[in-house]
C-alpha positions in Angstrom: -15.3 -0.2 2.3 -18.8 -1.5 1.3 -20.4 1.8 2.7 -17.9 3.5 0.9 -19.1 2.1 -2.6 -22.6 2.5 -1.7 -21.6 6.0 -1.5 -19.4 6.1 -4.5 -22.7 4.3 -7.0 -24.6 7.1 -5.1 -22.9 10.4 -6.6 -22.7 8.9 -10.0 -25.1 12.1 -11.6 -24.4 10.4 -15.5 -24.6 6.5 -14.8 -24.7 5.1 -17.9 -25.9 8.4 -20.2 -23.6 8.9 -23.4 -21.9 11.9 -23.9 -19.9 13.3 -27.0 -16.8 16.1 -26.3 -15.2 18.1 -29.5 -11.9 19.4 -28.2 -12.1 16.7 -25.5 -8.7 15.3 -25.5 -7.0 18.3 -23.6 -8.0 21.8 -21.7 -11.9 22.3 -20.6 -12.7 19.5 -23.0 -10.3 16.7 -21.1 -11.3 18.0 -17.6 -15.1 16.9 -18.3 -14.5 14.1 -20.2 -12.7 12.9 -17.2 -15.6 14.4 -14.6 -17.7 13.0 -16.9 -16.6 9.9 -16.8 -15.8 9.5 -13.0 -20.0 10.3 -12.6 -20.3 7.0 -15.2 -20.8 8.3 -18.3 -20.0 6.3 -21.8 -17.6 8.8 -23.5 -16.9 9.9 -26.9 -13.5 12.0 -27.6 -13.9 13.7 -30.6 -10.7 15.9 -31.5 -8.3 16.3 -33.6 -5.3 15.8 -31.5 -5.2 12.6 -32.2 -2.3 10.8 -29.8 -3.7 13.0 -27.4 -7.4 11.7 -27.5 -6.4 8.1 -27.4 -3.9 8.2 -24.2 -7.2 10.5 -22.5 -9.4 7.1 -23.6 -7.2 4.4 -22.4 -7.4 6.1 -18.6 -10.4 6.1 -18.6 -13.3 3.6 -17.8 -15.7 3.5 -20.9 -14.5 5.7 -23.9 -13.5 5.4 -27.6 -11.7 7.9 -29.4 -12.8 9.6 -32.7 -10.9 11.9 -35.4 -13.0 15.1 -35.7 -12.4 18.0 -37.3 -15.8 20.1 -36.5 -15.4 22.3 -39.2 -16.1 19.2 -41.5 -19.8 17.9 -41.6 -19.1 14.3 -42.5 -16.6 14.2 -39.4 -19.3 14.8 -36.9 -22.0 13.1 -38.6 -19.5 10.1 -38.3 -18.8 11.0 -34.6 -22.6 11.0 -33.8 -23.2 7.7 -35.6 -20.3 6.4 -33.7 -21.4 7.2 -30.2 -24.9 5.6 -31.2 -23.3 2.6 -32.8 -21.3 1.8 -29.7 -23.5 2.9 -27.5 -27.0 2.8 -28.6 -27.9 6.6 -28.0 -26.6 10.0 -27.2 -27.9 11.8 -24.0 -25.2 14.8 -23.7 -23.2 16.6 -26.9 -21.4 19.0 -25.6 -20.0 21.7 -28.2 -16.8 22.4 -26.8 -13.9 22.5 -29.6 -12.9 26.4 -30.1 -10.1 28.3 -31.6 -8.6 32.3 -31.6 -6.4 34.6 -33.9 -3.9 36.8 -33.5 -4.9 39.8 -31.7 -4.5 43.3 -33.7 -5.5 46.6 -33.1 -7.4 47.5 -36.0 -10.1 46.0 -37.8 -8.4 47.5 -40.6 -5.6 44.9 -40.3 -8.1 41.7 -39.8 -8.5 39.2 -42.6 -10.9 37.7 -43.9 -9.5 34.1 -43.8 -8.8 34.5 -40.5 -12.0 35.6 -39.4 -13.9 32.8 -41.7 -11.4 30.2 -40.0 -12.3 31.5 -36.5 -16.2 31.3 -37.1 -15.6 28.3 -39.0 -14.6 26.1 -35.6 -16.1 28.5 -33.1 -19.6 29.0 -34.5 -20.3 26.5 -37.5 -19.1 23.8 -35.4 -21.7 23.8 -32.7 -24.1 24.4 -35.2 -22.9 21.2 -37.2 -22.6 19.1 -33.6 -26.3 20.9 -32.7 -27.6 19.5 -36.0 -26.7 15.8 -35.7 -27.1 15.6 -32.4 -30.5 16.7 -32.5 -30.7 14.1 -35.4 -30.6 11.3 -32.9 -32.4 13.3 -30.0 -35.1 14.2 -31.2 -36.9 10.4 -31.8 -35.8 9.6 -28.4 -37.7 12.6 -27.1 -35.0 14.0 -24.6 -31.3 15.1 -24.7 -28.9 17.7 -23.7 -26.8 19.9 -25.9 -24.0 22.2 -24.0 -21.7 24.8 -25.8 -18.4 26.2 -24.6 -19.3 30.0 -25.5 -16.8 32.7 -23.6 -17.6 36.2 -21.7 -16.4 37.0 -24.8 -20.0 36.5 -25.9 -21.7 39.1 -23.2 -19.6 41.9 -23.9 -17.3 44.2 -26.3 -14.0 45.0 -26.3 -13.0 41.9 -24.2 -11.1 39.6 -27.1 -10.5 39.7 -31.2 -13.1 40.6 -33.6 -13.3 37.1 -35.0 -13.5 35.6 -31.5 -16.2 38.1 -30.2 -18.5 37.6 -33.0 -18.8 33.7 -33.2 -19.1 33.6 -29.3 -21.7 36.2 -29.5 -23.4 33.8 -32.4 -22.9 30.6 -30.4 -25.2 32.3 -27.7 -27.5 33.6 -29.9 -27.2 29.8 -31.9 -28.0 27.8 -28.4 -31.2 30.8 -27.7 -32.6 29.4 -30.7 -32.5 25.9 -30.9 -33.6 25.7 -27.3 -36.8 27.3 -28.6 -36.7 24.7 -31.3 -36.0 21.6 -29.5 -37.4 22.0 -26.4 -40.6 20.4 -27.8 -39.0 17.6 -28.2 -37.7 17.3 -24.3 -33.4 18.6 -25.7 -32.4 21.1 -23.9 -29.7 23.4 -25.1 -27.4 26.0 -22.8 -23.9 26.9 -23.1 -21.6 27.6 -20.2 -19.3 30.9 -20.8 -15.8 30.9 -18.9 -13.1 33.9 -18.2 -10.2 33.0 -18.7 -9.1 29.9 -18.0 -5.6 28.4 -18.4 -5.7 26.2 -20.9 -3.0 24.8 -23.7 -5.2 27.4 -26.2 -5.0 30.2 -24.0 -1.6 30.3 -22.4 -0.2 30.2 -25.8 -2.3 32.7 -27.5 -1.6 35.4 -24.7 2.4 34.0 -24.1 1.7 33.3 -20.6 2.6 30.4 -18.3 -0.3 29.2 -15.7 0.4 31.5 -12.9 0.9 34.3 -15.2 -2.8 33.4 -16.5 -4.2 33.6 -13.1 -2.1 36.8 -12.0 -3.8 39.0 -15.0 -7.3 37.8 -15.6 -8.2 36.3 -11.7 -11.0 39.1 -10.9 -12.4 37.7 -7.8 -9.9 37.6 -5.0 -8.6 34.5 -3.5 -10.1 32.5 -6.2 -9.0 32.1 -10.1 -11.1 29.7 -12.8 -9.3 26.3 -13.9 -10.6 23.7 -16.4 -12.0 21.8 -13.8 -14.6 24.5 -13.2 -15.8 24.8 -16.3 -16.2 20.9 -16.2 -18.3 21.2 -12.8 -20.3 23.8 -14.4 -21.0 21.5 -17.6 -21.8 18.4 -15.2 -24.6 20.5 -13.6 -26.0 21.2 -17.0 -25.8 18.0 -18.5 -27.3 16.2 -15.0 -31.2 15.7 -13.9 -30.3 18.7 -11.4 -30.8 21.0 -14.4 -33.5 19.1 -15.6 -35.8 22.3 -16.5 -33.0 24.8 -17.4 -32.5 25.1 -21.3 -31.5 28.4 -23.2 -29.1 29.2 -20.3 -25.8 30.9 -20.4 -24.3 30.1 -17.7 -21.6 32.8 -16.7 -18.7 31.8 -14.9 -16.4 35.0 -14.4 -16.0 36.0 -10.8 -18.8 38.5 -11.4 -16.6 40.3 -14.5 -19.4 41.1 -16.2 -21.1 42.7 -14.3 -19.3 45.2 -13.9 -18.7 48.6 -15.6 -15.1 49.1 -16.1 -14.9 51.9 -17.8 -16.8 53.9 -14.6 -14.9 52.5 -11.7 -16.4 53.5 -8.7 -14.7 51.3 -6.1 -11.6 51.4 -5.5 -9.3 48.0 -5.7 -7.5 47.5 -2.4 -3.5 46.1 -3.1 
């Protein structure tokens, strides 16, 4: 048993760092908070889900709970405070609250409110989170900043207008700031998922989990969960990745890479 705790203080990659999660109390967002904490991090749910974020806080070891609606500066301002406040810094903020819209077929039937409401949580929200958290970064001279962008963001054609575009600005967003901050020892990536089942996407595209994995699992045998995306964030936040910054790191079974509209190999059943 002893060795066995030795072994268990060992593997703790965030022992006692603080990290912020926006849409942390379910989906991608709830699987790291809970990674997260499990490797000793100090946790702070931001979300609006309310009931949600406080049942994820009292399971776990060191977290509090805070009301955030990312579209609203004052909210995160009040969430970064709050993590310093209780904690006394912030080493990790990671940028993962997102939305969609209602697929449609032609630009011609988009609105504008939807598309403004889209941006609004997908791109102005990192920015906001990006912004305060560099506020108490940068006199501490080091940090980490992680967004939740999408494949969405590498390619065309692959989700809705709105979507596309503030996933393609959320990479283009993290490219920048890295340049910015990186003098001042932040570094900033994002981490870009397929699909993944979540509560978001199994409602947006009317499918259960399996019916998730059947349609967009690309690389056989395998399929992405939440958990994977958390894995993928815990290597970005850790010292492992302690010279990576303006990264997008890809996770979809080698999608993107590919040219589907010239498909030379044939698929076997």
């Amino acid at each position: 048993m002893a060795n066995a705790s030795v072994v268990s203080a060992a593997v703790k990659r965030l022992d006692g760092k603080v990290a912020i999660i926006t849409g942390g109390a379910s989906g991608i967002g709830e699987a790291t908070a809970r990674l997260f904490s499990k490797h000793g991090a100090h946790m702070v749910i931001a979300d609006i889900q309310d009931d949600l974020g406080l049942s994820l806080c009292n399971e776990l070891e060191s977290a509090v709970y805070v009301h955030c609606d990312v579209t609203k500066e004052e909210d995160v301002e009040k969430c970064v405070d709050t993590a310093v406040s209780k904690y006394g810094k912030l080493d990790i903020m990671f940028n993962n609250a997102g939305t969609g819209d209602e697929f449609k077929r032609s630009i011609l039937d988009n609105t504008k409110s939807d598309f403004e409401r889209v941006i609004s949580v997908n791109l102005v929200g990192p920015f906001l989170g990006t912004k305060h958290a560099a506020r108490v970064m940068i006199p501490a001279k080091r940090g980490c900043i992680i967004n939740t962008a999408s494949v969405a963001g590498c390619i065309g054609g692959g989700a809705t207008h709105a979507y596309t575009s503030s996933k393609h600005g959320l990479v283009g967003l993290m490219k920048n700031t890295a340049v910015e901050l990186g003098q001042f020892g932040i570094r900033v990536n994002c981490v870009s998922p397929f699909a993944v089942a979540t509560p978001l996407l199994k409602k947006y595209f009317n499918l259960d989990e399996e019916g998730v994995r059947e349609a967009y699992s690309n690389l056989k045998g395998s399929y992405l969960v939440p958990n994977d995306v958390a894995e993928a964030a815990l290597y970005l936040a850790g010292d492992e990745s302690k010279y990576v910054s303006a990264l997008n790191l890809v996770l979809d079974g080698g999608l993107t890479n590919s040219n589907v509209g010239f498909p030379m190999f044939e698929k076997s059943v």
